[in-house]
HTML snippet that shows the backbone in 3Dmol.js (N, CA, C, O; Angstrom):
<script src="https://3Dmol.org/build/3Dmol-min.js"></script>
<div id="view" style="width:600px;height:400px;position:relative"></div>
<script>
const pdb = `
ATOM      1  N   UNK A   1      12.251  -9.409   6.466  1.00  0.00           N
ATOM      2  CA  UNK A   1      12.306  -9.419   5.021  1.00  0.00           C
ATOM      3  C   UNK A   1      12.493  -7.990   4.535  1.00  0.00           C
ATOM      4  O   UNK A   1      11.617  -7.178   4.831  1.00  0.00           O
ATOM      5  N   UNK A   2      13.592  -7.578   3.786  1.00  0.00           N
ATOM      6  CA  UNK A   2      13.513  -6.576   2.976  1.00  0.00           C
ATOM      7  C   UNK A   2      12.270  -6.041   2.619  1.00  0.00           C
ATOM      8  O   UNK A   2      11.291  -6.770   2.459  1.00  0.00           O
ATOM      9  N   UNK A   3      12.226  -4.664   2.464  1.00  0.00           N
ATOM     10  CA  UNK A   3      11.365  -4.225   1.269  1.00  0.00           C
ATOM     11  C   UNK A   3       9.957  -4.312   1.737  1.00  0.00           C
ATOM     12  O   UNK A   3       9.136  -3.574   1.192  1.00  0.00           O
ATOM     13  N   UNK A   4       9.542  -5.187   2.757  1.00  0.00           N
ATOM     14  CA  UNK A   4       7.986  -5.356   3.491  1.00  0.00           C
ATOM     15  C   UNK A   4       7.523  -4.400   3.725  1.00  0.00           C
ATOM     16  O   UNK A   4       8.191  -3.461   4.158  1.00  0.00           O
ATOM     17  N   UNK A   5       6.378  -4.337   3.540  1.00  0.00           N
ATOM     18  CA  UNK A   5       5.651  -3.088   3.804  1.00  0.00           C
ATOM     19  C   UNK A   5       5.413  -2.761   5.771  1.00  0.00           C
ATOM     20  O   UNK A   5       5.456  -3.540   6.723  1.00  0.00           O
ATOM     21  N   UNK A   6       5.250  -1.763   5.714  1.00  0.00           N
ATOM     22  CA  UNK A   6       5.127  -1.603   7.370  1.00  0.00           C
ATOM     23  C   UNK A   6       4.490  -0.087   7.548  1.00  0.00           C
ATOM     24  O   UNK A   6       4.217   0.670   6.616  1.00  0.00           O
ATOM     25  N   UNK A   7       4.306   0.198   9.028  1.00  0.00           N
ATOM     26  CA  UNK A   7       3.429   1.209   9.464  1.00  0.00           C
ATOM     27  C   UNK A   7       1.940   1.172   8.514  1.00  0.00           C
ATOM     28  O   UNK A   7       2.053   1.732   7.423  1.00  0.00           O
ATOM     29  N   UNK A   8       1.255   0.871   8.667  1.00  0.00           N
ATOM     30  CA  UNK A   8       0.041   1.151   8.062  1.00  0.00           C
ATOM     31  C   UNK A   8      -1.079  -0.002   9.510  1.00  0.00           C
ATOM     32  O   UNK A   8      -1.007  -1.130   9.996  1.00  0.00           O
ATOM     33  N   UNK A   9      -1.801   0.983   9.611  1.00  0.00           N
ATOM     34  CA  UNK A   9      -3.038   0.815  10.087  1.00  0.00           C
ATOM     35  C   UNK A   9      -4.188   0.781  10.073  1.00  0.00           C
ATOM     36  O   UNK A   9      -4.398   1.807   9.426  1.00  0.00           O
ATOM     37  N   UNK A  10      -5.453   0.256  10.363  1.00  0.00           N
ATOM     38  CA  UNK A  10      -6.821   0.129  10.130  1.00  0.00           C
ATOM     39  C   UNK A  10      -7.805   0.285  11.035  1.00  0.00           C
ATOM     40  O   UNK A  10      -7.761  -0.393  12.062  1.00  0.00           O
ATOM     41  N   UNK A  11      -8.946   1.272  10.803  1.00  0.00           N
ATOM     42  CA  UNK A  11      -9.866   1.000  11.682  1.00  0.00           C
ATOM     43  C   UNK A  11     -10.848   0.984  11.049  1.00  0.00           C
ATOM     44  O   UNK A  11     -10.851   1.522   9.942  1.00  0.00           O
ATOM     45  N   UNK A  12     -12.129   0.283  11.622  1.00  0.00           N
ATOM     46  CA  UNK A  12     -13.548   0.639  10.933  1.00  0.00           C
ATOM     47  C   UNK A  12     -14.360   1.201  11.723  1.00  0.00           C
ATOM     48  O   UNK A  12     -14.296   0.958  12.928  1.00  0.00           O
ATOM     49  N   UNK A  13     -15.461   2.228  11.115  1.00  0.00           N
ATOM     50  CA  UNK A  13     -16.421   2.640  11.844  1.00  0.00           C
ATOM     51  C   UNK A  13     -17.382   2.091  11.702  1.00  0.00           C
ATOM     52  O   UNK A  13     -17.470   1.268  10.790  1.00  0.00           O
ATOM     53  N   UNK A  14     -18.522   2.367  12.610  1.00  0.00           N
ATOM     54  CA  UNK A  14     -19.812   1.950  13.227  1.00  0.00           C
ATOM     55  C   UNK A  14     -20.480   2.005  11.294  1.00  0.00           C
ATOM     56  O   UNK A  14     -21.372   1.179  11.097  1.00  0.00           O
ATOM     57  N   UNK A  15     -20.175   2.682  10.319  1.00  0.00           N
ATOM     58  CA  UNK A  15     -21.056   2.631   9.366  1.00  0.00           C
ATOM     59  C   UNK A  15     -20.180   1.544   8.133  1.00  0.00           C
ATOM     60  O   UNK A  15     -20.521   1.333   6.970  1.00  0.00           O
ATOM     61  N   UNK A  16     -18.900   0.959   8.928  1.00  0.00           N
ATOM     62  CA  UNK A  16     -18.404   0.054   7.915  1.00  0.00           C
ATOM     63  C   UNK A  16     -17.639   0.942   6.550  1.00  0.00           C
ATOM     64  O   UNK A  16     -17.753   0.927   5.325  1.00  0.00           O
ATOM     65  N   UNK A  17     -16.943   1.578   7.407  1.00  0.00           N
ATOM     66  CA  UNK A  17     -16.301   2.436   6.547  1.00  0.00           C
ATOM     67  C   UNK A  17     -14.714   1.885   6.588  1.00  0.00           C
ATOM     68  O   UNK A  17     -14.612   0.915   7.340  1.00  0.00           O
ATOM     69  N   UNK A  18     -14.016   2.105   6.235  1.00  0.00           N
ATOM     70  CA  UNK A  18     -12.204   1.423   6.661  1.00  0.00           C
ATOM     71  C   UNK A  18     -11.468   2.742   6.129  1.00  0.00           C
ATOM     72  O   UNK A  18     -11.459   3.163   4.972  1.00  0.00           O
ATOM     73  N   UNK A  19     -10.816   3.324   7.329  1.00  0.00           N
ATOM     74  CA  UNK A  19     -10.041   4.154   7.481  1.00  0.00           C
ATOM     75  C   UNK A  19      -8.010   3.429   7.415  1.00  0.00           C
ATOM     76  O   UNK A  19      -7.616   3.030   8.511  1.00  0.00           O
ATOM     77  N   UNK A  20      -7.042   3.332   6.313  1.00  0.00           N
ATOM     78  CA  UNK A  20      -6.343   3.650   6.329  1.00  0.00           C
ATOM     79  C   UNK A  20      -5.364   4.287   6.668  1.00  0.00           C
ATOM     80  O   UNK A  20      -5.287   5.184   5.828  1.00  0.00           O
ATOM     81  N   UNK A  21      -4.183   4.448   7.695  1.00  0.00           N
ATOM     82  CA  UNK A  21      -3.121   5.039   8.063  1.00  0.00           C
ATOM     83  C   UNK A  21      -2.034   4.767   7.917  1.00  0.00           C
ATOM     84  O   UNK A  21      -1.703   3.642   8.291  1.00  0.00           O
ATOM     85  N   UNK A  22      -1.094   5.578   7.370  1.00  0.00           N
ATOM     86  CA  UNK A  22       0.269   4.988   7.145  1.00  0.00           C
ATOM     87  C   UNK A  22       1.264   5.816   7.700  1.00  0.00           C
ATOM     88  O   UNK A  22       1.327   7.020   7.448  1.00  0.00           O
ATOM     89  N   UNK A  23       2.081   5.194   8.480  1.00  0.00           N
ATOM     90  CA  UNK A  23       2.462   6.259  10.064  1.00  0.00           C
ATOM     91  C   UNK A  23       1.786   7.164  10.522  1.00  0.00           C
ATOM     92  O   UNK A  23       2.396   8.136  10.966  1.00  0.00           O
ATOM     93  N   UNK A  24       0.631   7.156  10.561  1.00  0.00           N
ATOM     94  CA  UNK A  24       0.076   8.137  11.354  1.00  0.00           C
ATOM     95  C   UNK A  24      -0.837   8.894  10.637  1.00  0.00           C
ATOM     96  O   UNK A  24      -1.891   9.376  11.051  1.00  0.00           O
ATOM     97  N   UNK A  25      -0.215   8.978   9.220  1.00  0.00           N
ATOM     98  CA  UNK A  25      -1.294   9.935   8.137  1.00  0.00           C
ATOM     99  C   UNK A  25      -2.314   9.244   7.538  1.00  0.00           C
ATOM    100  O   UNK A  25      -2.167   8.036   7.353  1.00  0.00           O
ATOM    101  N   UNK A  26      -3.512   9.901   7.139  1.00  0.00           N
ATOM    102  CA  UNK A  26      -4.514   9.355   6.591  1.00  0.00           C
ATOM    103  C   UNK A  26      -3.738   8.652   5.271  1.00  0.00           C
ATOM    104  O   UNK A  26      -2.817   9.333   4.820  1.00  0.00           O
ATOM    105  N   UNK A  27      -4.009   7.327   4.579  1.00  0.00           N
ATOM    106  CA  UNK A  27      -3.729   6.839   3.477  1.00  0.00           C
ATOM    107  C   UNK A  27      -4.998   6.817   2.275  1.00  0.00           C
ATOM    108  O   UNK A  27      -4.979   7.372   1.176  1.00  0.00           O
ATOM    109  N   UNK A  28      -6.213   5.886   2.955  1.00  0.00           N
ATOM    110  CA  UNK A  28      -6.943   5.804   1.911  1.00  0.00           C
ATOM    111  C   UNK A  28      -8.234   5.760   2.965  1.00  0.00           C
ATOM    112  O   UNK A  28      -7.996   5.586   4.160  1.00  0.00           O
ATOM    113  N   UNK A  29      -9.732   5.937   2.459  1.00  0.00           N
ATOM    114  CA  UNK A  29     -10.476   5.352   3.072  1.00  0.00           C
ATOM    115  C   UNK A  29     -11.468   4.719   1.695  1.00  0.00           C
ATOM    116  O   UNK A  29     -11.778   5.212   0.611  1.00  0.00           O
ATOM    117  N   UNK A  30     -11.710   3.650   2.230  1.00  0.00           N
ATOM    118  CA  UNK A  30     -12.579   2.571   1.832  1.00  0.00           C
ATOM    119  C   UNK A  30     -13.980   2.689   2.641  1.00  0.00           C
ATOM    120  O   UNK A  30     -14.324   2.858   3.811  1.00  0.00           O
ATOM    121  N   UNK A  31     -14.813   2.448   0.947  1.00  0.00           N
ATOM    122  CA  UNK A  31     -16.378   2.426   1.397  1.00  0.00           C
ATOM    123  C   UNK A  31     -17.371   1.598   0.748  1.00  0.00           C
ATOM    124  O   UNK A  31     -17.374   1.452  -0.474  1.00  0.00           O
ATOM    125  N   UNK A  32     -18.358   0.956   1.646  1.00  0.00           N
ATOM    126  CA  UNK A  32     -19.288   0.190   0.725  1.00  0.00           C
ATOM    127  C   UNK A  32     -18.580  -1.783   0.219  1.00  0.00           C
ATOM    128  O   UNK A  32     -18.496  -2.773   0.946  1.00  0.00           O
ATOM    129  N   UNK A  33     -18.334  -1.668  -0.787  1.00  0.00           N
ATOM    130  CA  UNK A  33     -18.285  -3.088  -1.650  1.00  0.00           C
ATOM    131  C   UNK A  33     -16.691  -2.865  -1.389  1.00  0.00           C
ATOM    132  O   UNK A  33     -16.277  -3.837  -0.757  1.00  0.00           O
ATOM    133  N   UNK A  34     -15.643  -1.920  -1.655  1.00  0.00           N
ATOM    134  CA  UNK A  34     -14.451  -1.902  -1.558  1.00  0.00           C
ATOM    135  C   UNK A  34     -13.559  -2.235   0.259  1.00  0.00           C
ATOM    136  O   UNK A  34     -12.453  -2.667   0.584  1.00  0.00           O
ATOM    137  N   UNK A  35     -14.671  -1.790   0.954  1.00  0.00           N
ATOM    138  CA  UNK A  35     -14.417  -1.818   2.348  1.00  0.00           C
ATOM    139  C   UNK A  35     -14.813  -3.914   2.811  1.00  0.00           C
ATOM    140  O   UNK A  35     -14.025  -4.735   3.280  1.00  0.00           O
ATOM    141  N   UNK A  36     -16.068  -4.072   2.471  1.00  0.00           N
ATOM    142  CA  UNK A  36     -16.239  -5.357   2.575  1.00  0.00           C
ATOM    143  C   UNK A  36     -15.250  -6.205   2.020  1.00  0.00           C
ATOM    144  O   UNK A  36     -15.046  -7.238   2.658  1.00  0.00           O
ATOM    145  N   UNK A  37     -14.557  -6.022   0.949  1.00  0.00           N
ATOM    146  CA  UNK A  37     -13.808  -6.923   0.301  1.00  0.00           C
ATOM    147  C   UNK A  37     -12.604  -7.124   0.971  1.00  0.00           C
ATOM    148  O   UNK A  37     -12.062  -8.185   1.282  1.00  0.00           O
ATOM    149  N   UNK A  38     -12.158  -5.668   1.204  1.00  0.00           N
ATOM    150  CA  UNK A  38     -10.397  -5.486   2.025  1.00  0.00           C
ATOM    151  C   UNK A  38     -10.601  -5.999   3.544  1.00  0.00           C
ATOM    152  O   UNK A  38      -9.567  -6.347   4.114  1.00  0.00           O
ATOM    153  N   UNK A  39     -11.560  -6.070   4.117  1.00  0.00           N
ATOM    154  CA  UNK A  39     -12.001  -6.518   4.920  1.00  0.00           C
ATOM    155  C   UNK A  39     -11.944  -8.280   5.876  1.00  0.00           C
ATOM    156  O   UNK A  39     -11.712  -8.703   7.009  1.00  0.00           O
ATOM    157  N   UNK A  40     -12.448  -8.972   4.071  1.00  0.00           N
ATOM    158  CA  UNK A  40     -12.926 -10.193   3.889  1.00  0.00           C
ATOM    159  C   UNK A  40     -11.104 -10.419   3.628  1.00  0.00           C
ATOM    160  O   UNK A  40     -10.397 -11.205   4.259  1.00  0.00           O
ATOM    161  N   UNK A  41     -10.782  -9.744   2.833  1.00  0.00           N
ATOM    162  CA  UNK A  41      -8.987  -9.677   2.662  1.00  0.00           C
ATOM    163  C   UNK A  41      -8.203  -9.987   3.635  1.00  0.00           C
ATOM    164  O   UNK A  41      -7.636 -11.078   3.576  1.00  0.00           O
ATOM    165  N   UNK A  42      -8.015  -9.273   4.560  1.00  0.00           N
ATOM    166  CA  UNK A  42      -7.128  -9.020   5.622  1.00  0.00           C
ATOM    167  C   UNK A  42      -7.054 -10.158   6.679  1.00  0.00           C
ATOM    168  O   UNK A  42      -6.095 -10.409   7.409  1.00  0.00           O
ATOM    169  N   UNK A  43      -8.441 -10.900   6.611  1.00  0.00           N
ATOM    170  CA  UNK A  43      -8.265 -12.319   7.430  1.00  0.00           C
ATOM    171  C   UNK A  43      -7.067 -13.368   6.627  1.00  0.00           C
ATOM    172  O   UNK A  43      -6.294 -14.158   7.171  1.00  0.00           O
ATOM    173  N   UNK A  44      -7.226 -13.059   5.140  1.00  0.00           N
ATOM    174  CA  UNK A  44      -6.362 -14.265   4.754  1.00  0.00           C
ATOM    175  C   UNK A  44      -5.164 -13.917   4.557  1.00  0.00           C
ATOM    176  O   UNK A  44      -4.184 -14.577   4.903  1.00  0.00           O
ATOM    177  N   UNK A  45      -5.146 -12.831   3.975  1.00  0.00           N
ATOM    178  CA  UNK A  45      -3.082 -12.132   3.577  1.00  0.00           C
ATOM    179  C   UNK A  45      -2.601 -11.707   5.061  1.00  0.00           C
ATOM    180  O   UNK A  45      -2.753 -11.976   6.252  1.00  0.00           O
ATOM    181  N   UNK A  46      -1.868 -10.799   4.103  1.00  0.00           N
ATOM    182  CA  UNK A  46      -0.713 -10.523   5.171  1.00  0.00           C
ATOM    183  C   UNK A  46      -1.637  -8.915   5.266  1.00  0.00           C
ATOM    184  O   UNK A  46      -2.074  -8.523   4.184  1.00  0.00           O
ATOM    185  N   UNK A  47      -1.921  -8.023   6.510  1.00  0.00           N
ATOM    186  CA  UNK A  47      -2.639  -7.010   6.591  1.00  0.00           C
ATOM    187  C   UNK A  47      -1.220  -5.827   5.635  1.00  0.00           C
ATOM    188  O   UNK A  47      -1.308  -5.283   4.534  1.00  0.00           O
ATOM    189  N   UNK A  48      -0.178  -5.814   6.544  1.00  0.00           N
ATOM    190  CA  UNK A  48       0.242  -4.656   5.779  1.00  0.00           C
ATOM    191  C   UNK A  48       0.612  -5.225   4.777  1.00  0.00           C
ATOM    192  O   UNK A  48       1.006  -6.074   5.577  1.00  0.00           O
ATOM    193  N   UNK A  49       0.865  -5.587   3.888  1.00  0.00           N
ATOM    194  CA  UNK A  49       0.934  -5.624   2.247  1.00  0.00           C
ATOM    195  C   UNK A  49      -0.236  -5.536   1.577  1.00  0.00           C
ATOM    196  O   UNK A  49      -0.234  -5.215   0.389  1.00  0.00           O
ATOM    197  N   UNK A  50      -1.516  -5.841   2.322  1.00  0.00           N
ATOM    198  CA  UNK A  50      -2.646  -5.880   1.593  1.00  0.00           C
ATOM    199  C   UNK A  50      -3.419  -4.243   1.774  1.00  0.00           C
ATOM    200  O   UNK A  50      -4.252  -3.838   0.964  1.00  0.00           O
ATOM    201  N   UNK A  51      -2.872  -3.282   3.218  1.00  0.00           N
ATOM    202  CA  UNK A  51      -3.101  -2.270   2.588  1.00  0.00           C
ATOM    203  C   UNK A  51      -1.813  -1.288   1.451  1.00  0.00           C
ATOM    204  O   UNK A  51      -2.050  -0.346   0.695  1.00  0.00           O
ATOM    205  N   UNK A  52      -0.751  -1.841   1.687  1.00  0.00           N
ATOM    206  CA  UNK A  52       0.326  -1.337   0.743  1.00  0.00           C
ATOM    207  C   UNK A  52      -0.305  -1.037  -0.209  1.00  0.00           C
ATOM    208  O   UNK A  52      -0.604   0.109  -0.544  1.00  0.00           O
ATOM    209  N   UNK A  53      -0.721  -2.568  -1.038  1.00  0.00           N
ATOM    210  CA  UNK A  53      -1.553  -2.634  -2.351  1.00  0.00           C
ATOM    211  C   UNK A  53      -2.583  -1.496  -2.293  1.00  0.00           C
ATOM    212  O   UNK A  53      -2.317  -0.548  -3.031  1.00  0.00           O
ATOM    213  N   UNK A  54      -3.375  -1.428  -1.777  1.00  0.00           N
ATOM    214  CA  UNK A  54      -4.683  -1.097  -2.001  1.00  0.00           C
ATOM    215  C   UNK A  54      -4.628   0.583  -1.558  1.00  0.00           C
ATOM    216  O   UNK A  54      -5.540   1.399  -1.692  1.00  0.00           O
ATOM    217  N   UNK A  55      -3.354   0.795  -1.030  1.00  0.00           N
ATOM    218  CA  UNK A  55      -3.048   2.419  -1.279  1.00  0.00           C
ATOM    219  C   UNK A  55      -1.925   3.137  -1.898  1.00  0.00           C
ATOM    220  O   UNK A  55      -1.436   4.258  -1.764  1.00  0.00           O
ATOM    221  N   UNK A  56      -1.614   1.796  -2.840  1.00  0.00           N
ATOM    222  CA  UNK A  56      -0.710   2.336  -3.595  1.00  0.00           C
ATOM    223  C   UNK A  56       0.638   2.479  -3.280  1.00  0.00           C
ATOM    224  O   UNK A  56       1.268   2.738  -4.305  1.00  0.00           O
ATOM    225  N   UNK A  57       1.491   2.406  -2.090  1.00  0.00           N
ATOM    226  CA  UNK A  57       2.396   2.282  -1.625  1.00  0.00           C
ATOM    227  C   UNK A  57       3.199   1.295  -1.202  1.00  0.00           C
ATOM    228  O   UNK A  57       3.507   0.971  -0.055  1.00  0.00           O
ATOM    229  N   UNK A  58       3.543   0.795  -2.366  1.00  0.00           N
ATOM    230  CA  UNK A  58       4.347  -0.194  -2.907  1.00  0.00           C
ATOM    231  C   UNK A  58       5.142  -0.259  -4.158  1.00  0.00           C
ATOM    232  O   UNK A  58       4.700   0.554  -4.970  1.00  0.00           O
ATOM    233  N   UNK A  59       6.303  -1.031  -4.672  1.00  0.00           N
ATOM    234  CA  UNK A  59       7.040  -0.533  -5.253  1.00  0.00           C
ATOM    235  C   UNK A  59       6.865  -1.177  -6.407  1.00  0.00           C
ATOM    236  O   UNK A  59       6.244  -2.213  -6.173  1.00  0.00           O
ATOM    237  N   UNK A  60       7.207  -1.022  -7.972  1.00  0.00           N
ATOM    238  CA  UNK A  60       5.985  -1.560  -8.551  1.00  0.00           C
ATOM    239  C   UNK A  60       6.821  -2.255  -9.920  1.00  0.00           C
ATOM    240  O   UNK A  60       6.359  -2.550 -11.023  1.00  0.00           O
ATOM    241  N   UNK A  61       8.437  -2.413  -9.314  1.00  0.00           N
ATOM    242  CA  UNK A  61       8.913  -3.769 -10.011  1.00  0.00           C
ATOM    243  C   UNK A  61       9.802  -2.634 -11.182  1.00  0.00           C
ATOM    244  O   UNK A  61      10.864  -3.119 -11.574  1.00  0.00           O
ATOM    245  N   UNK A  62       9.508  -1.388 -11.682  1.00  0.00           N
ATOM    246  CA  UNK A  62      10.112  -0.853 -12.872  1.00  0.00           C
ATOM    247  C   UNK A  62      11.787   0.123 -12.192  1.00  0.00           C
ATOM    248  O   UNK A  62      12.410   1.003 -12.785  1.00  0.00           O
ATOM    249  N   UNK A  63      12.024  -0.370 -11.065  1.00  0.00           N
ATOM    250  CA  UNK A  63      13.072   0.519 -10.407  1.00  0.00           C
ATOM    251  C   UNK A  63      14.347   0.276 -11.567  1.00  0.00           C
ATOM    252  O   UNK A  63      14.954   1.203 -12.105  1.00  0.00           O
ATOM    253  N   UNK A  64      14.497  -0.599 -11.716  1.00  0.00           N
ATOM    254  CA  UNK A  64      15.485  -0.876 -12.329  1.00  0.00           C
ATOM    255  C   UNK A  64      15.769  -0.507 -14.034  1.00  0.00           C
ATOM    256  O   UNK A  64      16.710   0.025 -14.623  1.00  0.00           O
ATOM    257  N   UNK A  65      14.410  -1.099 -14.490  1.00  0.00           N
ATOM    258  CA  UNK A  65      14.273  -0.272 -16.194  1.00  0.00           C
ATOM    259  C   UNK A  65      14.911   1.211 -15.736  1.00  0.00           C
ATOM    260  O   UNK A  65      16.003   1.508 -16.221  1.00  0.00           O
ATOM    261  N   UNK A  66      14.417   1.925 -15.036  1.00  0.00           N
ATOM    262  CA  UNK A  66      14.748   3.378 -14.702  1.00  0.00           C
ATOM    263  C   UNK A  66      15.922   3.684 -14.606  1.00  0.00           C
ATOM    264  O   UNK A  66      16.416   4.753 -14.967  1.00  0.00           O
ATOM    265  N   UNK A  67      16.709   2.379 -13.896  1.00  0.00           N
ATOM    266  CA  UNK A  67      18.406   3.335 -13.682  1.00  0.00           C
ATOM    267  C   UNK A  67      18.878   2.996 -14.823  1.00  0.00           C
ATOM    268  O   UNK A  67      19.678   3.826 -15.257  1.00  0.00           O
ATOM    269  N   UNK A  68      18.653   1.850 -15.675  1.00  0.00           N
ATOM    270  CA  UNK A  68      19.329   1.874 -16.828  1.00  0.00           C
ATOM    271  C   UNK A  68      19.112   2.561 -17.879  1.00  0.00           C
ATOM    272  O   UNK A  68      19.960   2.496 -18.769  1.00  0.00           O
ATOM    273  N   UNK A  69      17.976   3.371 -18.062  1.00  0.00           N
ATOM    274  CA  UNK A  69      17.589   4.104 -19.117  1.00  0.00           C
ATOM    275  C   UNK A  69      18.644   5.417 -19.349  1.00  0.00           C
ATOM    276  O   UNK A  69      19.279   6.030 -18.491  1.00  0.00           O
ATOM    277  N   UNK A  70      18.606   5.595 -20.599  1.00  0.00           N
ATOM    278  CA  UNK A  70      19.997   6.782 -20.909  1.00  0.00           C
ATOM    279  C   UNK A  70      19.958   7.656 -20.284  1.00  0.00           C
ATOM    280  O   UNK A  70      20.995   8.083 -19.778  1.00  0.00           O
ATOM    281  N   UNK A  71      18.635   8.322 -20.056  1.00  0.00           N
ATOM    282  CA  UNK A  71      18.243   9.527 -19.418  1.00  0.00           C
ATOM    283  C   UNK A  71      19.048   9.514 -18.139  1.00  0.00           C
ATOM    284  O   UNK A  71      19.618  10.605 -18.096  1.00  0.00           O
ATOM    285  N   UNK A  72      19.284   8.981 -17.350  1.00  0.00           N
ATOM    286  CA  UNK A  72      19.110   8.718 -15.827  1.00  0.00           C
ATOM    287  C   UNK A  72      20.806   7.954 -16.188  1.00  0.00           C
ATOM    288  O   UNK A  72      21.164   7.212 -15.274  1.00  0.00           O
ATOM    289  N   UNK A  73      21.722   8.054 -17.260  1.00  0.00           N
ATOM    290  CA  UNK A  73      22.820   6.982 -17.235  1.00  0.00           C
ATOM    291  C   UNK A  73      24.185   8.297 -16.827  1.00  0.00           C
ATOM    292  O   UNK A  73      25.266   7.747 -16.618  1.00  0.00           O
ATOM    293  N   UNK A  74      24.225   9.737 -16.713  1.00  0.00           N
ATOM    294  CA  UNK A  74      24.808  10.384 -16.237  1.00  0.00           C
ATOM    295  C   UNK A  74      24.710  10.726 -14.480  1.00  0.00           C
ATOM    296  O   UNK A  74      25.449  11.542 -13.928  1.00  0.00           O
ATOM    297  N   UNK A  75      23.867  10.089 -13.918  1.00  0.00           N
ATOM    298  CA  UNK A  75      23.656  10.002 -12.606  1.00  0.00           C
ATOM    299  C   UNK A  75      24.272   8.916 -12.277  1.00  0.00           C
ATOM    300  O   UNK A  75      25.013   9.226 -11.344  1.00  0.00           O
ATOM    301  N   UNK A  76      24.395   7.730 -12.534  1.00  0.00           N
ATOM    302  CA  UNK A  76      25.137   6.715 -11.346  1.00  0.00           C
ATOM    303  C   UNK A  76      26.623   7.079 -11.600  1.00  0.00           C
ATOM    304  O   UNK A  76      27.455   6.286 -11.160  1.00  0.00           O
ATOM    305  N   UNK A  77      27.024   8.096 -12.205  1.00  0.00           N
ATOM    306  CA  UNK A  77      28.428   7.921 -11.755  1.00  0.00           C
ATOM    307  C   UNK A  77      28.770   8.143 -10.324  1.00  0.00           C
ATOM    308  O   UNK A  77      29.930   8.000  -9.937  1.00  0.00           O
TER     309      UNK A  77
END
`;
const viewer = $3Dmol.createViewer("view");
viewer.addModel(pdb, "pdb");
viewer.setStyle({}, {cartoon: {color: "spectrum"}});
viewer.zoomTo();
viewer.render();
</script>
């Protein structure tokens, strides 16, 4: 599928912490009530889209308002 999110990884530590990676780089870490939830998450979705979401790296639907706006209408030539 187009556009799917990918490379992102997860681990948790011994204190229930959720460490985030996205190719390799730190993305986000999750703690407490936010870690339990993404957690409780990831059994039912899809894992990488559900950390996409939850670190922000995802695309967020306005690509297009953007190329048409005037500002930005001397660039697609």
């Amino acid at each position: 599928m187009a556009g799917k999110a990918a490379g992102f990884e997860f681990t948790v530590a011994r204190s229930g912490e959720v460490a985030i990676r996205h190719n390799g780089l730190p993305a986000a870490t999750l703690r407490g009530a936010a870690a339990q939830k993404f957690l409780a998450d990831v059994e039912a979705a899809d894992p990488q889209e559900l950390m996409a979401r939850v670190t922000g790296n995802y695309r967020r639907g306005n690509e297009r308002t953007a190329r048409n706006h005037p500002r930005n209408a001397r660039r697609r030539r």
